[in-house]
DOPAKE-488310 format. One record per residue (C-alpha): residue number from 1; x, y negated, z. Coordinates in nm, 3 decimals. Layout:
BEGIN
<site i="NUM" xx="X" yy="Y" zz="Z"/>
...
END
This chain:
BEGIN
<site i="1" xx="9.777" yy="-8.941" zz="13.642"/>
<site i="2" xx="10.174" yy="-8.940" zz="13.590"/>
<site i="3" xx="10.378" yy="-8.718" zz="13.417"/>
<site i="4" xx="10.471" yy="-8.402" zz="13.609"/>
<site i="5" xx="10.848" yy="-8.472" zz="13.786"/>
<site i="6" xx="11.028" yy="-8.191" zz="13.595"/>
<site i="7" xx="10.918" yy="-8.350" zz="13.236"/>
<site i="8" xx="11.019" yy="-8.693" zz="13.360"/>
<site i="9" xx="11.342" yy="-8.599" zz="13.439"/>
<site i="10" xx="11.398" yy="-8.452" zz="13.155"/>
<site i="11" xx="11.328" yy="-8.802" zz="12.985"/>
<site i="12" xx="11.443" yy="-9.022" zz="13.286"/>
<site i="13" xx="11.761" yy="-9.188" zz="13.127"/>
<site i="14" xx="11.802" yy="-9.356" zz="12.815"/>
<site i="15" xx="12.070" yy="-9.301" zz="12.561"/>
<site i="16" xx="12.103" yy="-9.578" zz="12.341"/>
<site i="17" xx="12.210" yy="-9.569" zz="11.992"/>
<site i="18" xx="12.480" yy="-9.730" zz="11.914"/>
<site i="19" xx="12.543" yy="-9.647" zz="11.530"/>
<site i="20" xx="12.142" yy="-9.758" zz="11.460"/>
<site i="21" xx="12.179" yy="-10.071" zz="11.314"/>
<site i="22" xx="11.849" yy="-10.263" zz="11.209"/>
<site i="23" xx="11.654" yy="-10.116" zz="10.916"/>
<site i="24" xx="11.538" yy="-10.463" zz="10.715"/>
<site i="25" xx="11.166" yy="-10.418" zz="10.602"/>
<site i="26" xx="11.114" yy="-10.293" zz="10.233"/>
<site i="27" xx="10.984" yy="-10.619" zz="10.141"/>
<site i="28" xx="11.281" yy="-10.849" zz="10.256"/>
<site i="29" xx="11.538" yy="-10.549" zz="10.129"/>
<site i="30" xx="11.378" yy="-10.493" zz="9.798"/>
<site i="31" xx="11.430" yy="-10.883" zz="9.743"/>
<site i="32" xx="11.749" yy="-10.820" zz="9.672"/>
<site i="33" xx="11.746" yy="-10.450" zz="9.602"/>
<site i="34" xx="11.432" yy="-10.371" zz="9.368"/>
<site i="35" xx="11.512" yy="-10.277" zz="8.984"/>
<site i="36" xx="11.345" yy="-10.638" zz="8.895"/>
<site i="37" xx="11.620" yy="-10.792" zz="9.121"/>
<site i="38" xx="11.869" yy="-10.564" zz="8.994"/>
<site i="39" xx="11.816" yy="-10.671" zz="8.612"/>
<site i="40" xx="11.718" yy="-10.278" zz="8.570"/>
<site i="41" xx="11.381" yy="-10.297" zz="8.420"/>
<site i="42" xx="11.329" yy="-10.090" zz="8.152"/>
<site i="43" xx="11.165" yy="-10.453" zz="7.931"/>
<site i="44" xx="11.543" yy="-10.626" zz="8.087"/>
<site i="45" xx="11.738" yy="-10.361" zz="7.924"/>
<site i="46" xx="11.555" yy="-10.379" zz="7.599"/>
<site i="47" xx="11.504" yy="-10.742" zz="7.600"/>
<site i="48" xx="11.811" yy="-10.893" zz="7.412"/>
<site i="49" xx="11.726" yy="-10.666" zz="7.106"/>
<site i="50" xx="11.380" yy="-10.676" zz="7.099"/>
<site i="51" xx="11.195" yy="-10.875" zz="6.847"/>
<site i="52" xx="10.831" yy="-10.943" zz="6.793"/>
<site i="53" xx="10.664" yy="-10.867" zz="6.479"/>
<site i="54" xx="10.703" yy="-11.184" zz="6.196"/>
<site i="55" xx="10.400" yy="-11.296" zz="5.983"/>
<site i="56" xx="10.536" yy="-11.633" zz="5.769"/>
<site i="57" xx="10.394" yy="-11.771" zz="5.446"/>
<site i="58" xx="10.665" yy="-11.820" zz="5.188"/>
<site i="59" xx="10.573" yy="-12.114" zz="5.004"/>
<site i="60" xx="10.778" yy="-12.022" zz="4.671"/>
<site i="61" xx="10.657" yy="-11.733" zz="4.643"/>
<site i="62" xx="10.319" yy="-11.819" zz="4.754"/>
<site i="63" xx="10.300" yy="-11.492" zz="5.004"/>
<site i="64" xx="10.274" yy="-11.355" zz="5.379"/>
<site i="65" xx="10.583" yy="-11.192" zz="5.429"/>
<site i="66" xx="10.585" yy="-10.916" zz="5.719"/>
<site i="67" xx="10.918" yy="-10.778" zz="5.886"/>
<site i="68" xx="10.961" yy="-10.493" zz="5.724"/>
<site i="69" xx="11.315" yy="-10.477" zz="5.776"/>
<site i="70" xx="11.314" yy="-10.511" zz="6.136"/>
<site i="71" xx="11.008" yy="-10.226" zz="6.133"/>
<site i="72" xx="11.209" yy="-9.973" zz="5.877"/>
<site i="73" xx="11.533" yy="-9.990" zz="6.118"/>
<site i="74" xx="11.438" yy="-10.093" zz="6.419"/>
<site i="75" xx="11.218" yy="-9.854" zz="6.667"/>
<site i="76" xx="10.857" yy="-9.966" zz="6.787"/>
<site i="77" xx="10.819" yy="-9.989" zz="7.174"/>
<site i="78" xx="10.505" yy="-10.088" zz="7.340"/>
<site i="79" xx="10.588" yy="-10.370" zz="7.589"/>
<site i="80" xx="10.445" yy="-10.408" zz="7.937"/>
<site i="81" xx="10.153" yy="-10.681" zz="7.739"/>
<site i="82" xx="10.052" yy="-10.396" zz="7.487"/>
<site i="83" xx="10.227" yy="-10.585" zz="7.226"/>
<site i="84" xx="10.469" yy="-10.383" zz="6.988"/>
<site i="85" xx="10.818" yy="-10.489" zz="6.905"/>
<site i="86" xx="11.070" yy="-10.385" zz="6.721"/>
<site i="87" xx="11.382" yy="-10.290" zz="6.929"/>
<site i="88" xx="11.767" yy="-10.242" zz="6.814"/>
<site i="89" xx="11.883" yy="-9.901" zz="7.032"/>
<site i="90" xx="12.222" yy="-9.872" zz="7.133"/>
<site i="91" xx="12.292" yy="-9.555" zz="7.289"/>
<site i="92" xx="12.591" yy="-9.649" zz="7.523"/>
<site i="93" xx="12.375" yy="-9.904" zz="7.639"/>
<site i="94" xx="12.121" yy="-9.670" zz="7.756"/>
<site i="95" xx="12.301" yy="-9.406" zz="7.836"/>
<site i="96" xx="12.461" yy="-9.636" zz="8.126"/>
<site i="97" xx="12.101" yy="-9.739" zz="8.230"/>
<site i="98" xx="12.009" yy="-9.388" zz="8.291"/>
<site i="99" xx="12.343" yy="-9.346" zz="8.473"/>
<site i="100" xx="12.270" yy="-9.703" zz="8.700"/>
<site i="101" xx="11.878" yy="-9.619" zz="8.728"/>
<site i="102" xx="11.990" yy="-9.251" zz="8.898"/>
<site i="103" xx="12.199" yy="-9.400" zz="9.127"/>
<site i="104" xx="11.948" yy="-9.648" zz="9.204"/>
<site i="105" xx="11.737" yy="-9.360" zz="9.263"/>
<site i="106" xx="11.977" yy="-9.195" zz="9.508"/>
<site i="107" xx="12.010" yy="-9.514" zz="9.762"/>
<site i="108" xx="11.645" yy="-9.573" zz="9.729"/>
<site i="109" xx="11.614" yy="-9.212" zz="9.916"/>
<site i="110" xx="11.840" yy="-9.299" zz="10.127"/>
<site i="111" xx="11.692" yy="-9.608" zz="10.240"/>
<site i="112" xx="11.344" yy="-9.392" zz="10.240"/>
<site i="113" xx="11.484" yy="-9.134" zz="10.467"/>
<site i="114" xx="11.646" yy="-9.374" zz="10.682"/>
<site i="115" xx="11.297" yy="-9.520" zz="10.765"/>
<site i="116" xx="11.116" yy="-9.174" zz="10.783"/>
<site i="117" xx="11.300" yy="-9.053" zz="11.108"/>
<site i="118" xx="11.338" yy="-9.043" zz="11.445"/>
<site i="119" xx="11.117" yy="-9.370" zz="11.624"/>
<site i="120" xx="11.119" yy="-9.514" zz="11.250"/>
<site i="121" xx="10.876" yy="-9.215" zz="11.164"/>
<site i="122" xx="10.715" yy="-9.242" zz="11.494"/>
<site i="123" xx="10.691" yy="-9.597" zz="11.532"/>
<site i="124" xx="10.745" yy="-9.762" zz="11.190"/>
<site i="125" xx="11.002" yy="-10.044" zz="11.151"/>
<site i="126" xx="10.969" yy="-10.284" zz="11.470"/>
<site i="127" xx="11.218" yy="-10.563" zz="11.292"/>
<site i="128" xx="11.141" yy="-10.882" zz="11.437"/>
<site i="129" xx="11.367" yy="-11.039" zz="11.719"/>
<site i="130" xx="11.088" yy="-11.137" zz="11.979"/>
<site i="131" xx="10.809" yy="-10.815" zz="12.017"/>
<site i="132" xx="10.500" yy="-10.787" zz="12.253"/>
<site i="133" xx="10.402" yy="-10.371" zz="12.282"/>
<site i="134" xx="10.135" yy="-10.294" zz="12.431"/>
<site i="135" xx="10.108" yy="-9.940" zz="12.539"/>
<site i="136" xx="9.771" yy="-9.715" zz="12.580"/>
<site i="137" xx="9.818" yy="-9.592" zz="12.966"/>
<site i="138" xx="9.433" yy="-9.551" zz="12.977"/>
<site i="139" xx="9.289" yy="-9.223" zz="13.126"/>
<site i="140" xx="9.264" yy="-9.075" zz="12.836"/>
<site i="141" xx="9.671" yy="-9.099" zz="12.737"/>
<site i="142" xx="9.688" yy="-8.877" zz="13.041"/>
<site i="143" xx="9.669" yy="-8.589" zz="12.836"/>
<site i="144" xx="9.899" yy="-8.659" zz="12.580"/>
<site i="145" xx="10.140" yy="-8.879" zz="12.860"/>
<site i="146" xx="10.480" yy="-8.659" zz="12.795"/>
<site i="147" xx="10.437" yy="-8.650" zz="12.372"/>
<site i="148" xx="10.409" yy="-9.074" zz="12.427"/>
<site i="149" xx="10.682" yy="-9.092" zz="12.676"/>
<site i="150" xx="10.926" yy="-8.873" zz="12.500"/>
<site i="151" xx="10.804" yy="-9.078" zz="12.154"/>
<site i="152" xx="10.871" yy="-9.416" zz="12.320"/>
<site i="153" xx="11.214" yy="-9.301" zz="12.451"/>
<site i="154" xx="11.342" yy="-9.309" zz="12.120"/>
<site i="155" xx="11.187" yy="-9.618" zz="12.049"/>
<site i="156" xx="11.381" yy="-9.763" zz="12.335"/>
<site i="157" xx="11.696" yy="-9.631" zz="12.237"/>
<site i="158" xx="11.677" yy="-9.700" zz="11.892"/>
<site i="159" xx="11.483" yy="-10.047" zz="11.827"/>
<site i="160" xx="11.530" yy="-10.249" zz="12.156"/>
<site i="161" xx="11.883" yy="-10.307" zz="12.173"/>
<site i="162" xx="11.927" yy="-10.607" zz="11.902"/>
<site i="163" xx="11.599" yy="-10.792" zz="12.017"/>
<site i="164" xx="11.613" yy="-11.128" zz="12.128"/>
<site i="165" xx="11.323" yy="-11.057" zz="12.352"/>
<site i="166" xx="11.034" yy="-10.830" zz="12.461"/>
<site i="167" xx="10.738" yy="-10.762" zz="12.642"/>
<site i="168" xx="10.508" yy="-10.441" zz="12.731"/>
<site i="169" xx="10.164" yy="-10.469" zz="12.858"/>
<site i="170" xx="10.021" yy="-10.138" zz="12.941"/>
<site i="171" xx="9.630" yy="-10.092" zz="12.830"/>
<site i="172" xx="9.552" yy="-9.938" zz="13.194"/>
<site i="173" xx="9.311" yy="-10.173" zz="13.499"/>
<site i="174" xx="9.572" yy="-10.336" zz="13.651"/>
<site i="175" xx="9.723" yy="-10.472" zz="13.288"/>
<site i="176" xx="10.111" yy="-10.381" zz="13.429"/>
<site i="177" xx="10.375" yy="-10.563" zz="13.208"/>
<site i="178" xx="10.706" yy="-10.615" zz="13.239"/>
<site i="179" xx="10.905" yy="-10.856" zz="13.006"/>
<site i="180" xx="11.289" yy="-10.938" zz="12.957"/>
<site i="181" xx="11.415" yy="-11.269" zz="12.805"/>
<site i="182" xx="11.781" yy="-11.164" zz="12.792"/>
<site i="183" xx="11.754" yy="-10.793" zz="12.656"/>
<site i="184" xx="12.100" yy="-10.540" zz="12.703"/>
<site i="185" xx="12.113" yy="-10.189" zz="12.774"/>
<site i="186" xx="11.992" yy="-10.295" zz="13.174"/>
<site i="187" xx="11.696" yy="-10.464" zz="13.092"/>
<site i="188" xx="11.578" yy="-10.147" zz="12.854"/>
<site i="189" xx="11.725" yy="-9.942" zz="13.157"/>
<site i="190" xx="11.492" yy="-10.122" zz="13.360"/>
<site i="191" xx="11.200" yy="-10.150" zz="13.138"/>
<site i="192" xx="11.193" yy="-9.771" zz="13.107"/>
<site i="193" xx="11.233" yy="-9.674" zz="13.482"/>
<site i="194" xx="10.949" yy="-9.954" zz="13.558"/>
<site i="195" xx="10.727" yy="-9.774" zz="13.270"/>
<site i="196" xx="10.822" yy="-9.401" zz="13.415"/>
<site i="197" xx="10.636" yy="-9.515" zz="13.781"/>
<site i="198" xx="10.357" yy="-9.549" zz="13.657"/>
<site i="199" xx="10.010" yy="-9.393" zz="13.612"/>
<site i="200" xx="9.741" yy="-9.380" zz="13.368"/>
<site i="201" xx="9.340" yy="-9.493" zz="13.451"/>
<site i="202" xx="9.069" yy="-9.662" zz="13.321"/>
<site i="203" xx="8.941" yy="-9.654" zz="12.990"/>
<site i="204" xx="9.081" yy="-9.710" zz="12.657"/>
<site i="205" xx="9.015" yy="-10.084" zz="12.580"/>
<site i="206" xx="9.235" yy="-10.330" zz="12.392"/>
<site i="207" xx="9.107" yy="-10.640" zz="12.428"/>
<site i="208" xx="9.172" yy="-10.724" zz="12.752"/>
<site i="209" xx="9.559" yy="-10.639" zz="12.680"/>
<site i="210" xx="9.510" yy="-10.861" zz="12.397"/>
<site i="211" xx="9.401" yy="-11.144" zz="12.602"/>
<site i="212" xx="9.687" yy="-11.124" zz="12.847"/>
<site i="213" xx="9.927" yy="-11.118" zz="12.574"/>
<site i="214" xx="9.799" yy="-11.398" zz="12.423"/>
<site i="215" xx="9.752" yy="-11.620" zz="12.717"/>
<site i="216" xx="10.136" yy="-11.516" zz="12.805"/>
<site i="217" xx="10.242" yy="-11.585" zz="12.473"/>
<site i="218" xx="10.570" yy="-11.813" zz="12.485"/>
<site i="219" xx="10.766" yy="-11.786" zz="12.144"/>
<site i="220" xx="10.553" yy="-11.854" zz="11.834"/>
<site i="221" xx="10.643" yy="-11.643" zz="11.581"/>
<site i="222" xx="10.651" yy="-11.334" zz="11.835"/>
<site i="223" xx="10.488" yy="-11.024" zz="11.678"/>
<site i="224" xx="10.252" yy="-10.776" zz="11.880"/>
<site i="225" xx="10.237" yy="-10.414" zz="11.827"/>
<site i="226" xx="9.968" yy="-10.212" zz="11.934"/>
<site i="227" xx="10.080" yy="-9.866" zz="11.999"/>
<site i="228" xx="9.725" yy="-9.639" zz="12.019"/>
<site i="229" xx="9.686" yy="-9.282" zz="12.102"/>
<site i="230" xx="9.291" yy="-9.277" zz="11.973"/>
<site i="231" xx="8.999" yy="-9.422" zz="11.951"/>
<site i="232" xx="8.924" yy="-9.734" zz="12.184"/>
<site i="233" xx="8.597" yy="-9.823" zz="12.364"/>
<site i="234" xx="8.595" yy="-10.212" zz="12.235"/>
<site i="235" xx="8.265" yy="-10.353" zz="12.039"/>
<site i="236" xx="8.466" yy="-10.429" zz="11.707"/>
<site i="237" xx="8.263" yy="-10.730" zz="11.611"/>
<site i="238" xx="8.379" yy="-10.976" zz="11.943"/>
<site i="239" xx="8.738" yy="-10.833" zz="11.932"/>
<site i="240" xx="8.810" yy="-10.906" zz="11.579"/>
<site i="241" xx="8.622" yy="-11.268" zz="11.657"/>
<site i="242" xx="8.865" yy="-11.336" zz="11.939"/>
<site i="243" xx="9.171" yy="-11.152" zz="11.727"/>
<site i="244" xx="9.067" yy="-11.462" zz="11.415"/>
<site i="245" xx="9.010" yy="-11.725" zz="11.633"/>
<site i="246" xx="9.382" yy="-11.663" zz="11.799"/>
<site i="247" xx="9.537" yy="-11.621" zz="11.488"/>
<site i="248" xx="9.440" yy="-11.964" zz="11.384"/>
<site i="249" xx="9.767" yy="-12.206" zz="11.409"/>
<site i="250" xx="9.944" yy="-11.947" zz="11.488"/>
<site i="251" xx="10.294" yy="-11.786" zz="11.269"/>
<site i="252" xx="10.281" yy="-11.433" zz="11.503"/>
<site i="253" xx="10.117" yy="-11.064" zz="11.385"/>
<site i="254" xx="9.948" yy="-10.829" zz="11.523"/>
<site i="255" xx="10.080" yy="-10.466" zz="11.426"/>
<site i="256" xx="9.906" yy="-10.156" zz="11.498"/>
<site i="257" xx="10.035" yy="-9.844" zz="11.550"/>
<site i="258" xx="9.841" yy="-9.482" zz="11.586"/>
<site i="259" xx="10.073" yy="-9.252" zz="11.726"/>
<site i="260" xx="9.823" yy="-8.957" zz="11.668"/>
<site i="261" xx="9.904" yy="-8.716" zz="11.947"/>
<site i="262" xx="9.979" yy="-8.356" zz="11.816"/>
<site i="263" xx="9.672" yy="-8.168" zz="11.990"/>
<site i="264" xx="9.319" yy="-8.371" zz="11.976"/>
<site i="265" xx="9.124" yy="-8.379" zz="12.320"/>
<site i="266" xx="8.736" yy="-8.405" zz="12.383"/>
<site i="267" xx="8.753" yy="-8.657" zz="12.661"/>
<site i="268" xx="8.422" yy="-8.811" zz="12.805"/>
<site i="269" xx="8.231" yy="-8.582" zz="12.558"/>
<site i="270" xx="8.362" yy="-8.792" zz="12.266"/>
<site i="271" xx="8.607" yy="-8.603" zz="12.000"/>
<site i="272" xx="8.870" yy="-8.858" zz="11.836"/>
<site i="273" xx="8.821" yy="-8.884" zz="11.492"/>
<site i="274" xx="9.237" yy="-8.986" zz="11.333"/>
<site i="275" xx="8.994" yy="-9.157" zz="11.006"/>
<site i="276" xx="8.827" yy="-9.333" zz="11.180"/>
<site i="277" xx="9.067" yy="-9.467" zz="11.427"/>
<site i="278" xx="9.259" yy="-9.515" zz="11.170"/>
<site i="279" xx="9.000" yy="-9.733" zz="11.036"/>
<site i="280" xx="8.913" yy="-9.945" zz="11.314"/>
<site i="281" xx="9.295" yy="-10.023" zz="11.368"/>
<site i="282" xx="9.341" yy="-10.120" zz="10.972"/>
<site i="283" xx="9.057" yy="-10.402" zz="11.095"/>
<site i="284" xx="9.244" yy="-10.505" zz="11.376"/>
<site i="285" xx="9.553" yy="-10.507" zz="11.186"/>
<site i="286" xx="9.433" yy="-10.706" zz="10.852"/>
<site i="287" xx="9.251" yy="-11.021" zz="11.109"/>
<site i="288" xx="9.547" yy="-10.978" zz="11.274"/>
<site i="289" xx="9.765" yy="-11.042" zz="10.928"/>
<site i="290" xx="10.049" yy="-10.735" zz="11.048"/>
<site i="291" xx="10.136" yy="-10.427" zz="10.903"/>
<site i="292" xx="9.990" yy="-10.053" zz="10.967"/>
<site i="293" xx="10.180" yy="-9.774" zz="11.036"/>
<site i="294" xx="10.017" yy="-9.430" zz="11.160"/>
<site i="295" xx="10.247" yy="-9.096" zz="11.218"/>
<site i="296" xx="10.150" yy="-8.763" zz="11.293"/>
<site i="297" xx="10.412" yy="-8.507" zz="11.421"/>
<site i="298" xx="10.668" yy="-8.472" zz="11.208"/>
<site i="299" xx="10.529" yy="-8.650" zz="10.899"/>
<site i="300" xx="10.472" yy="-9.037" zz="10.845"/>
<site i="301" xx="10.074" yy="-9.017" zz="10.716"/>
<site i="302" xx="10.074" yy="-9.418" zz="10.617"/>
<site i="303" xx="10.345" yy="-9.683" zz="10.582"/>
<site i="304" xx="10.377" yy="-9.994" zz="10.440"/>
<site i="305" xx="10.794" yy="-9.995" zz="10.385"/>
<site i="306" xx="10.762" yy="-9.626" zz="10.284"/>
<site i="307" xx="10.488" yy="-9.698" zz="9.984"/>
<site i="308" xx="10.684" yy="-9.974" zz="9.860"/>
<site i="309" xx="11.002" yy="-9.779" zz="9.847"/>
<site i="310" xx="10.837" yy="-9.502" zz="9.700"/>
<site i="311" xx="10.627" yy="-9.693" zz="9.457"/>
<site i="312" xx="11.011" yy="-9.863" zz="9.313"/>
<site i="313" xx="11.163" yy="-9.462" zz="9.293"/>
<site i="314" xx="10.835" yy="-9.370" zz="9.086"/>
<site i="315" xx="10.882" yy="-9.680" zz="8.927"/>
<site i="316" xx="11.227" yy="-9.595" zz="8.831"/>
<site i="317" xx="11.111" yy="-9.249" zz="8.719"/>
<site i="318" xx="10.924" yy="-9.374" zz="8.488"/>
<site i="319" xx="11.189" yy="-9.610" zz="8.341"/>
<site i="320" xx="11.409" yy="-9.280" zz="8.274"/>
<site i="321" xx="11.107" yy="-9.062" zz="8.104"/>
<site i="322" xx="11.082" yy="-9.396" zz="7.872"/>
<site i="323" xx="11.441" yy="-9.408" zz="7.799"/>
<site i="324" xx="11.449" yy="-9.068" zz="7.719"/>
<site i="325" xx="11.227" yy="-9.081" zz="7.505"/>
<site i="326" xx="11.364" yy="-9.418" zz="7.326"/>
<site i="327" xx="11.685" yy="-9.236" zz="7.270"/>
<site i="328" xx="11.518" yy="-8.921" zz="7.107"/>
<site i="329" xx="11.297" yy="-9.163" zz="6.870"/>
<site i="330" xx="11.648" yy="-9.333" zz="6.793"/>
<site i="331" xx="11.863" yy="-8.991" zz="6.728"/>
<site i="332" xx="11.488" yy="-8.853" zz="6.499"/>
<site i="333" xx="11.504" yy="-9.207" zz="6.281"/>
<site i="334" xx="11.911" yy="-9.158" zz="6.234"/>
<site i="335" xx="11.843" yy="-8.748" zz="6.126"/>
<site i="336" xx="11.587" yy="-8.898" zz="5.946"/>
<site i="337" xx="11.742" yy="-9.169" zz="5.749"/>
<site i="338" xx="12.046" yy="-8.938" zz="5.676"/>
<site i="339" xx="11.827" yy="-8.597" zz="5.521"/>
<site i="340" xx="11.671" yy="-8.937" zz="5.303"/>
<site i="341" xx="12.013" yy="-9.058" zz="5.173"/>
<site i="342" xx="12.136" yy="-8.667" zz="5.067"/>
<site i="343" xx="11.786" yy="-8.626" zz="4.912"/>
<site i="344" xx="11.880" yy="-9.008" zz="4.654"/>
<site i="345" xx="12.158" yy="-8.856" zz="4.609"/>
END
């Protein structure tokens, strides 16, 4: 079955991108970007003036001798090893880590939103130079065929341009693939118009796309996503024993993608199940050592560069709600230590 002529045209030519630049993964742009990286964490900031608690035996005076000192002006702060220690506050100082942590905040949103959009929401972050997609064309993606072709359009316009090389193997009998070692706005052109001819049959099984990627496999440290509309009709046991076996040796990935179509079918009295698909792709995607990404309409339901970018803005959240509350111990000890010097007097 092909899309019907008046939707294809409507998605027949390409419009690349030209102001998309690549998106680096969280965990190679957090490297440099995290609040670890940065020097911003809140123990960082509080670690030139923090001192441990001192227990020394004085000889002369034959005693233990405690810091008091550091305890009476100092405030107590629970480090990250449940240790306490006493901590010398200076307000300016904090005051411009609250300022530098909100920033922070603001280009981590940014860089969240960037990834959360267009084929970045659909399709996750596709950042290596030399990809292998294989696309679901089976029988069943006949019914959702104009949602995946107007989703992979913006994949094509957006992620394509600045590979080094790429490859798509449909998931349909015949195994069509086309590949381009020298990839510019014709080759996509070409790739697209190739894709757009052709029909969808046969059931939904992976492995023998896997195998033909594989076996066609010329650059090492290529990486192979797996874009899925639903559930597949593999045994999971033999493809995850083939997926391990090829994986040994080897540098590439295999990614999976479940591009969970906005309306679910009952096809071949089965009803897909987005859990468990998502499931049985997780599998595929751990043996294959490659990342997980699974979208569904307008929202991203599970990302790996989103949950680490949102798990460093919640981390930085925190870091304010604990300097805000340093500062307020700080200004309570000073209104305290003043009320105690008019009451001596």
């Amino acid at each position: 079955m092909q899309v019907k002529s008046d939707n294809r045209q409507s998605i027949s030519v390409l419009k690349f991108k030209e102001k998309f630049c690549e998106i680096l993964p969280a965990k190679l742009w957090l490297l440099k970007n995290s609040l670890k990286a940065q020097g911003l964490s809140f123990y960082q900031i509080l670690s030139p003036n923090a001192f441990s608690y001192a227990h020394s035996y004085i000889r002369s005076i034959d005693k233990e001798v405690k810091s008091v000192v550091h305890h009476q002006s100092m405030i107590q702060v629970e480090w990250f090893d449940g240790k306490i220690k006493n901590v010398h506050v200076d307000p300016a100082v904090l005051s411009n880590y609250l300022y530098q942590l909100s920033n922070t905040i603001t280009i981590y949103k940014k860089q969240f939103s960037l990834m959360a959009k267009r084929s970045w929401q659909l399709f996750g972050n596709i950042f290596e130079s030399d990809i292998i997609v294989i696309i679901d064309l089976s029988e069943e993606a006949s019914y959702c065929l104009h949602f995946l072709l107007t989703s992979l359009k913006l994949l094509f316009e957006e992620q394509l341009l600045h590979k080094s090389s790429f490859k798509v193997i449909c998931c349909n009998p015949k195994l069509d693939c086309f590949e381009s070692y020298s990839v510019d706005e014709n080759s996509i052109n070409q790739c697209w118009n190739w894709l757009l001819s052709l029909s969808c049959g046969g059931m939904r099984k992976i492995l023998p796309a896997l195998k033909h990627a594989f076996k066609s496999m010329t650059i090492d440290n290529s990486s192979l996503y797996l874009i899925s509309l639903g559930q597949f009709y593999d045994n999971m046991d033999p493809l995850v024993s083939y997926i391990e076996e090829a994986m040994l040796g080897s540098s590439f990935s295999i990614n999976c993608v479940y591009l969970q179509p906005p309306e679910l079918k009952i096809v071949h009295d089965r009803f897909d199940d987005p859990i468990c698909i998502s499931k049985k792709l997780k599998v595929i995607n751990e043996a294959g050592n490659g990342k997980f990404h699974w979208s569904f309409e307008s929202d991203v339901v599970e990302n790996e560069d989103l949950r680490l970018l949102a798990s460093e803005i919640n981390k930085a959240g925190m870091y304010i709600k604990k300097t805000e509350i340093l500062l307020e111990k700080f200004h309570l000890k000073c209104r305290q230590q003043k009320e105690l010097k008019v009451t001596e007097k």
